[in-house]
VOGU-3710 file (C-alpha; in Angstrom, 3 decimals, decimal comma):
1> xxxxxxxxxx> -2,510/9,262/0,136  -3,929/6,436/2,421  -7,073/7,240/4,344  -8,942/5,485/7,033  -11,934/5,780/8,842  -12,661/5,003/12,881  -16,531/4,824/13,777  -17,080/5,531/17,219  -20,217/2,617/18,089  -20,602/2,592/22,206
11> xxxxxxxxxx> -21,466/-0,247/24,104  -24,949/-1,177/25,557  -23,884/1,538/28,790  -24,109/4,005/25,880  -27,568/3,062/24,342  -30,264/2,973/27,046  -32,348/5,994/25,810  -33,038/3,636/22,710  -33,816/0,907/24,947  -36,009/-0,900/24,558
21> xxxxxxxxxx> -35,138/-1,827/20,818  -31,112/-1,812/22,154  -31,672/-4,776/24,277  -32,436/-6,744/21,403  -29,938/-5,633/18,793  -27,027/-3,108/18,985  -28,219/0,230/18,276  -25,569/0,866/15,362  -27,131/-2,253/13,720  -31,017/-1,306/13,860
31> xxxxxxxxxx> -32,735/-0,829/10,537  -33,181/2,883/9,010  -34,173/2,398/5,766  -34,127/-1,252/5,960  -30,305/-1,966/6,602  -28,002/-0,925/9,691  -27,426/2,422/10,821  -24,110/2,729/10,504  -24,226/0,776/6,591  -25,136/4,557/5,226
41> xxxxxxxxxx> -22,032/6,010/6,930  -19,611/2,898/5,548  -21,363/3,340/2,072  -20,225/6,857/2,157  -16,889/6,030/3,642  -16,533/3,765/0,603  -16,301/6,207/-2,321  -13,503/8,027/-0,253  -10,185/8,154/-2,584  -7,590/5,443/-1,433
51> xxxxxxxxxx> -10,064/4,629/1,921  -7,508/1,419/2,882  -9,472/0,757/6,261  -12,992/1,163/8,435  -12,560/0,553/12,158  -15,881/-0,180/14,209  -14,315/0,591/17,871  -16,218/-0,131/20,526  -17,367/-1,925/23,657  -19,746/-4,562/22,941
61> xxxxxxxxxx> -19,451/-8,127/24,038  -22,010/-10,033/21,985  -20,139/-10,102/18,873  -22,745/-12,190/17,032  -24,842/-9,339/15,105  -21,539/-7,113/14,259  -19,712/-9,966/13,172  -22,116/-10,543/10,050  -22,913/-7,253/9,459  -19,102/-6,774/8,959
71> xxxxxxxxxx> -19,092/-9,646/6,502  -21,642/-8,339/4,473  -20,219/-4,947/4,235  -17,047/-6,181/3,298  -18,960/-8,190/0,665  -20,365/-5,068/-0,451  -18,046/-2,583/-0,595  -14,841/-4,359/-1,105  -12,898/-2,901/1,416  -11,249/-4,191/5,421
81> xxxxxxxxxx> -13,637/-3,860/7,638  -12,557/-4,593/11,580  -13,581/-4,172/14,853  -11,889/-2,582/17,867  -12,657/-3,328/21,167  -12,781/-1,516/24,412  -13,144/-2,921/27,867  -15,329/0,444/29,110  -16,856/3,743/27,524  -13,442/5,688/27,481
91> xxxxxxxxxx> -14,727/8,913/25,480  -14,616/9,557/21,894  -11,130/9,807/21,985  -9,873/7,277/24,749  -10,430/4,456/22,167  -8,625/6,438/19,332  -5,477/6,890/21,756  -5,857/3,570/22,832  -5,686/1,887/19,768  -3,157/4,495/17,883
101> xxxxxxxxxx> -0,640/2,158/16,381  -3,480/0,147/14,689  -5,070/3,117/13,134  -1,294/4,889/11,926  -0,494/1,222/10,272  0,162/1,225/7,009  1,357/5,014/6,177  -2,234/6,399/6,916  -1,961/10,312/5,823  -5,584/11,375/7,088
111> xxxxxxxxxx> -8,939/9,099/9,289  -11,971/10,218/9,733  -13,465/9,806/13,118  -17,657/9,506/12,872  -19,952/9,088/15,792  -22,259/5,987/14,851  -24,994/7,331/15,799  -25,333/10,350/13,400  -26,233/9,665/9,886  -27,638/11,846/6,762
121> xxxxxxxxxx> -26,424/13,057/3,405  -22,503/13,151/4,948  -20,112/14,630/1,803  -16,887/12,991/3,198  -15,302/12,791/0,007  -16,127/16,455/-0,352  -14,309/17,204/3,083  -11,469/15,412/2,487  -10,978/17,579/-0,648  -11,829/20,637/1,155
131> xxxxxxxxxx> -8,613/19,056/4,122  -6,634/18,720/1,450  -6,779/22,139/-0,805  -6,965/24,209/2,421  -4,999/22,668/5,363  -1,817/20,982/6,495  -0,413/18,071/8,612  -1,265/20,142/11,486  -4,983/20,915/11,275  -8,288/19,376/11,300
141> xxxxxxxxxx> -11,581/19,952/10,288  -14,832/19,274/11,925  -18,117/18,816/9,982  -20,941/21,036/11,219  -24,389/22,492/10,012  -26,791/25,478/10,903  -29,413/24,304/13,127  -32,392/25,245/15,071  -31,292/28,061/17,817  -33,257/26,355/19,839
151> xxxxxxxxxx> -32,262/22,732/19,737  -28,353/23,661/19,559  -28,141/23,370/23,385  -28,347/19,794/22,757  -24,984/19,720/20,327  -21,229/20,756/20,606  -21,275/24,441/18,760  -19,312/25,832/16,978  -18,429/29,768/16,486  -16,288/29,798/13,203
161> xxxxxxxxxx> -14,814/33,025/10,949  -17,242/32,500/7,518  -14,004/33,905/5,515  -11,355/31,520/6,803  -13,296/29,016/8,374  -11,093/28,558/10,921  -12,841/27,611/14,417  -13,035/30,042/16,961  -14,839/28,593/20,008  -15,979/24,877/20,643
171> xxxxxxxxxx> -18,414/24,128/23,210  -20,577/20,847/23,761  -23,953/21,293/24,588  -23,537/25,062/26,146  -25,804/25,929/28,984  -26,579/29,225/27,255  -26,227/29,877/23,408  -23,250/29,899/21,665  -24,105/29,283/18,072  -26,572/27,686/15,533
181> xxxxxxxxxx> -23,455/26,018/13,890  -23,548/22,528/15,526  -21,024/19,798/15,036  -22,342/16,892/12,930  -20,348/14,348/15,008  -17,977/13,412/11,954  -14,154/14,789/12,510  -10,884/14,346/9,960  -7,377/13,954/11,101  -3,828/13,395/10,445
191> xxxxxxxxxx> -1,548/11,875/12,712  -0,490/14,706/14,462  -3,419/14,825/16,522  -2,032/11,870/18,829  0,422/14,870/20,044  -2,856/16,723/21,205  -4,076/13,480/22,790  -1,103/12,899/24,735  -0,639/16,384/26,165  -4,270/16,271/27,196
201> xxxxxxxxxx> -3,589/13,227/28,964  -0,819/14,400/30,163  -2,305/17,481/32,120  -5,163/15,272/33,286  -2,864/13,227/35,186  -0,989/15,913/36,565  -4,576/17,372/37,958  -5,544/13,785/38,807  -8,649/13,799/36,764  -10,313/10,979/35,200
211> xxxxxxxxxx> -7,008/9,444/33,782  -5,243/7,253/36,074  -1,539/5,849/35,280  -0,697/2,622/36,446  2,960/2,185/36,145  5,377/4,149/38,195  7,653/4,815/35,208  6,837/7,964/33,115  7,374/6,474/29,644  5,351/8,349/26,795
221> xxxxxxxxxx> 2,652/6,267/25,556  4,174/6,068/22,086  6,358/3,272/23,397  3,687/1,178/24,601  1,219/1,165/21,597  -0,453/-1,657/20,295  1,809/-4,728/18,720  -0,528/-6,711/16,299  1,937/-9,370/16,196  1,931/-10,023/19,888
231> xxxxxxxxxx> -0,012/-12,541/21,299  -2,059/-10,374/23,316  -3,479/-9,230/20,294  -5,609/-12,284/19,277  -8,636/-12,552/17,720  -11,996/-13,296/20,082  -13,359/-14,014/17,384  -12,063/-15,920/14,750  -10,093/-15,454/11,576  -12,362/-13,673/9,162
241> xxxxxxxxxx> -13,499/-10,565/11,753  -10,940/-8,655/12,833  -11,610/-8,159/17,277  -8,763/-6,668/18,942  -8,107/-7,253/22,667  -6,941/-4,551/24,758  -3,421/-4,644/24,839  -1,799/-5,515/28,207  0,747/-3,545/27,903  -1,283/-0,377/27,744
251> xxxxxxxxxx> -0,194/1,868/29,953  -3,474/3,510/31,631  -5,812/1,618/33,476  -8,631/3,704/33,041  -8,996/6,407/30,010  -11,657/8,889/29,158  -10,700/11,411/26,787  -12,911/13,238/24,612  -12,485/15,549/21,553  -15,710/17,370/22,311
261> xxxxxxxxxx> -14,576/18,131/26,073  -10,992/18,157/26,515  -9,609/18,389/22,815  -11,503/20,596/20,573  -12,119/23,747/23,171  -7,903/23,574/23,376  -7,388/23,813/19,505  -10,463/26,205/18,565  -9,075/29,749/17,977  -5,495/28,557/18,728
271> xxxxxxxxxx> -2,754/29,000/16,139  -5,451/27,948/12,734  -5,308/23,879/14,024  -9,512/23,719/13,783  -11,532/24,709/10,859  -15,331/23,672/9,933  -16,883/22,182/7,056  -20,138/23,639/7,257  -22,621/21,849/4,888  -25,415/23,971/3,766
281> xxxxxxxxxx> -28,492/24,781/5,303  -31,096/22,519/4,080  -28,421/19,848/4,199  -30,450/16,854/5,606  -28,608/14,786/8,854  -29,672/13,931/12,415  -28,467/12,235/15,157  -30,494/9,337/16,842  -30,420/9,664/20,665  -34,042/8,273/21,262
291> xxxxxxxxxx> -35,894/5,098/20,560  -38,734/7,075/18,686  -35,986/9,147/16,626  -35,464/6,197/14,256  -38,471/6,915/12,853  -37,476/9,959/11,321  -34,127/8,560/10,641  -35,726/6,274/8,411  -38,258/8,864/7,054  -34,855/11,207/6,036
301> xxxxxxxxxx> -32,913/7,766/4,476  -36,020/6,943/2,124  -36,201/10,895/1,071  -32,431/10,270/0,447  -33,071/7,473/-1,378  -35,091/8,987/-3,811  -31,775/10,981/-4,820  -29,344/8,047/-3,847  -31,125/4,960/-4,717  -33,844/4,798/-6,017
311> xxxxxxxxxx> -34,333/1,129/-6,938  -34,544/0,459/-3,714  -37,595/2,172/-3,024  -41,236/0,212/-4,056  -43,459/1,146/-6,560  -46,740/0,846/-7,526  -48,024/-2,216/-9,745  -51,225/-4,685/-10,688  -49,439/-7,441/-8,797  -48,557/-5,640/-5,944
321> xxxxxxxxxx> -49,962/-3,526/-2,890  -50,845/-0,230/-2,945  -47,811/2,372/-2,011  -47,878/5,738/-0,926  -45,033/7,648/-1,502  -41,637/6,471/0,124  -41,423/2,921/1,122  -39,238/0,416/1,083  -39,690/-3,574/0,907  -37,183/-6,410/1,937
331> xxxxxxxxxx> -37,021/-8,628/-1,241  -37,616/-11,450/1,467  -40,917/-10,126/3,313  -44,233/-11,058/2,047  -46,573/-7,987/1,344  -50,803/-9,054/0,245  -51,669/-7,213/-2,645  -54,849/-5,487/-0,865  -52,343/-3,706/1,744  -52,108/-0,274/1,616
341> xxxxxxxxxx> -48,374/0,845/2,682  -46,934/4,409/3,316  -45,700/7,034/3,085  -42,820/6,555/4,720  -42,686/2,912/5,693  -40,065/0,715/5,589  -40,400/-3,495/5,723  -37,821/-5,455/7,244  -36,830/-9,022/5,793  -38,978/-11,788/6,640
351> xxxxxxxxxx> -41,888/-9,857/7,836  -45,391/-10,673/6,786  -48,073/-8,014/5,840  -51,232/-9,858/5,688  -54,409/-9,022/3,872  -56,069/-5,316/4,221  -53,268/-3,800/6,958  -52,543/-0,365/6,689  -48,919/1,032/7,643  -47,663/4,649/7,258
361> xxxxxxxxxx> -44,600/6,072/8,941  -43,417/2,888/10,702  -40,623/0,392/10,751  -41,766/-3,176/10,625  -38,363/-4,605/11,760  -37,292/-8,529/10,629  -40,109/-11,611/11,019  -42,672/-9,123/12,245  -46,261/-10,431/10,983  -48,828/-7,782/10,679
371> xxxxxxxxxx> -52,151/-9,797/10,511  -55,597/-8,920/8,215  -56,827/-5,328/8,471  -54,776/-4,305/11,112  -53,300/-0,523/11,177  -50,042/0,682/12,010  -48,792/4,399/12,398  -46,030/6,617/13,809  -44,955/3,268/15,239  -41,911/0,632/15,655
381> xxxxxxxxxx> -42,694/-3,251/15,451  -39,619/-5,106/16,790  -38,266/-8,027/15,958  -40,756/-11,731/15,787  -43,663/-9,795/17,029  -47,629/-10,635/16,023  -50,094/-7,485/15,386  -53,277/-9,362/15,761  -56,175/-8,903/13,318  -58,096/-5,349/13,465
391> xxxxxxxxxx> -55,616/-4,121/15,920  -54,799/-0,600/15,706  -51,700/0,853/16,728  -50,549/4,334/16,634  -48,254/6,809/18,071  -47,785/10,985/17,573  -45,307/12,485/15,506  -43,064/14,994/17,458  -40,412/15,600/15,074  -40,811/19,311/15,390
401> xxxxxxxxxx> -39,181/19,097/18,777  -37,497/15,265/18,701  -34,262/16,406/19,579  -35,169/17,875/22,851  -38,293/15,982/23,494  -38,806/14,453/27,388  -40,303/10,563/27,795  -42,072/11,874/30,644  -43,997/15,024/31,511  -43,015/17,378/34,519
411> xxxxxxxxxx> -46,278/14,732/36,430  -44,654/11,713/35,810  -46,346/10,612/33,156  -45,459/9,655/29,256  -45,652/12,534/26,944  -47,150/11,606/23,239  -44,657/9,904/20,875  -43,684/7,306/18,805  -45,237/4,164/20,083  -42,676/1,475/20,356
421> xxxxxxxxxx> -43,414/-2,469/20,442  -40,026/-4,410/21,229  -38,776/-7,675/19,837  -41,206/-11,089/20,344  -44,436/-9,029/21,702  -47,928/-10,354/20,950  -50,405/-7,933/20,571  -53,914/-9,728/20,346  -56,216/-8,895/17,809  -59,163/-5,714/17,731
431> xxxxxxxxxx> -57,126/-3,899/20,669  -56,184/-0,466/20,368  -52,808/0,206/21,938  -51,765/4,629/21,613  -48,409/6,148/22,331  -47,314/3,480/24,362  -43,470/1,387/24,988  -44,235/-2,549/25,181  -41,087/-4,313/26,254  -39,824/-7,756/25,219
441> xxxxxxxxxx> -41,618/-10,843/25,684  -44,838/-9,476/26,270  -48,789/-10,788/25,913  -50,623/-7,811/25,060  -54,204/-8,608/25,931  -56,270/-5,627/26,738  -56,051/-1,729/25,112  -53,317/0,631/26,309  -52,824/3,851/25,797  -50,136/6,106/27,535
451> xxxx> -48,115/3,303/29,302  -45,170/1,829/29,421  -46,131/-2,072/29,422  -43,806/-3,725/31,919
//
């Protein structure tokens, strides 16, 4: 059995409540845990059985950032690695029906489709045995977890029969409760879920909803799928990453289908096609939706690491500065000796921590130079920016209530969070800057506290 894997990555439309670390760098690509996102959800795509294939479909245009990160995966992991790309946001499942005759090549019996923004300890080997002992060609399975009653507004939900585990009800982010069984965002197919795509495209055009079909013929889209050997087809970018144009003979000018909305409320309770992997309670995931979420992001990945891989996490020596519980440390970044790191830190490559600086639950992302004495917490350092000497900055730690947690106050103003300093941001020395956002390219000369620096 051949297996492949789609993961669903957005475009920059789809990223602005990370901004402003997404205007920067992609936010599949930022660090958690000092490597890209979505690396933890390709490492655990990789010890999938007979996993022929991982397709990053999506609708970015600056190429430059996913291009190595695909090379160094495929490095890694030893296995094809290419990128699919969309001309607009077209729905978790518009790009999937787009691109269906790449995904079905080569004999593929079952693919996983993962949202790129989720991430955690994701069993996929485990549901594809759990596919495979209990269902057929003609049912799916969606991964899911209990949750907090009161944060499961914020998720699809999922009512399911404990003894069969067969999915009874589907509904994304429910005005009023449904369930505390939320889906994780990761899905497994088999082929015959392009029927299910089709006939909800089908009945979308007959109501003239957001589906529009530009040719006056009424030819079924399996005889206008993607040709790889056509020129239209060409690479954008080279011969060693895979990038897919649109194909101009697809039929549909415009496509937004999603499994969430139009495809899983259809199957649930519908002659057994839906079923639910539900991972146990304590099971640890998340999705990042905020800027300030990829703090705890990281904070879960280095408590998985622990478990997972351990080597990777710093540890305490004569030569070496003084760590406090989970951190982890580029190979490439310079750390003083009399700095005092942690818990829950991680240290991007290149980054300089100079002499006396203090950092606990923070993310010092790539070429970041934290100068003498200066102390960092509940914070984000982008990308080339300068902490100046005795500067203190600090955010608050809402992960109680991250998932449903407001920028701004009913007033207008910004509630207490994460304090977030994007990429190439000077922040002079002995200034005290407190749950604040600093975009790029800024001089930080004076204390803030509660602003958003424009």
């Amino acid at each position: 059995m051949d297996n492949k894997a789609i993961i669903l990555l957005g475009g920059p439309a789809k990223g602005t409540r990370f901004r402003p670390l997404s205007l920067h760098k992609p936010k599949p690509i930022f660090p958690i845990g000092g490597v890209p996102l979505i690396y933890h959800t390709i490492e655990s795509l990789s010890k999938v059985p007979n996993m022929k294939e991982i397709i990053l479909l999506g609708c970015f245009t600056d190429l430059n950032e996913i291009e190595k990160f695909i090379y160094m995966c495929e490095e890694k992991f030893k296995i094809n690695i290419k990128y699919l790309k969309e001309n607009e946001i077209m729905g978790s499942a518009g790009g999937i029906f787009k691109y269906k005759k790449d995904i079905l090549l080569g004999k593929v019996d079952n693919f996983f489709v993962i949202n790129g923004d989720v991430l955690g300890d994701m069993p996929f080997k485990e549901m594809l045995k759990f596919h495979d002992n209990f269902c057929n060609q003609e049912q799916y399975i969606i991964m899911g977890k209990y949750n907090d009653p009161s944060q499961s507004f914020n998720y699809g939900c999922i009512s399911y029969d404990e003894k069969t585990k067969e999915i009874l009800h589907f509904v994304e982010k429910p005005l009023e409760f449904s369930s505390n069984v939320i889906s994780c965002g990761a899905y497994l197919f088999t082929s015959t879920i392009f029927d299910h795509l089709q006939s909800a495209l089908t009945n979308s055009l007959k109501t003239g909803n957001e589906l529009i079909n530009t040719r006056n013929d009424s030819q079924n889209f399996n005889n206008h799928t993607l040709d790889m050997n056509e020129s239209n087809a060409s690479s954008e970018t080279g011969d060693n990453i895979s990038c897919i144009k649109t194909p101009s003979h697809f039929p549909y000018k415009s496509v937004k289908l999603s499994f969430e909305l139009d495809i899983f409320p259809e199957l649930a309770g519908k002659s057994g096609h839906l079923f639910g992997y539900i991972l146990p309670q304590n099971t640890p995931w998340m999705q990042i939706k905020s800027s300030s979420s990829a703090i705890y992001a990281d904070q879960m990945i280095l408590n998985l690491y622990t478990k997972n891989h351990p080597e990777l996490l710093a540890i305490n020596s004569k030569s070496t500065c003084t760590v406090i519980g989970n951190v982890f440390i580029h190979p490439t970044a310079s750390v003083h000796n009399t700095s005092v790191l942690g818990p829950d830190v991680s240290i991007c490559a290149g980054a300089i921590i100079g002499p006396g600086a203090r950092i606990s639950h923070s993310i010092i992302c790539d070429n970041v130079h934290i100068q003498d004495h200066a102390f960092v917490t509940c914070s984000i350092i982008g990308w080339n920016s300068i902490v100046g000497r005795w500067t203190r900055i600090e955010g608050t730690d809402c992960r109680d209530d991250i998932s449903i947690h407001s920028l701004f106050s009913p007033q207008g103003k910004l509630n207490p969070s994460v304090t977030i300093i994007a990429n190439d941001v000077d922040v002079h020395s002995e200034l005290v800057v407190f749950n604040a956002i600093v975009l790029p390219n800024k001089e930080l000369k004076e204390c803030t506290q509660n602003q958003i620096v424009l």
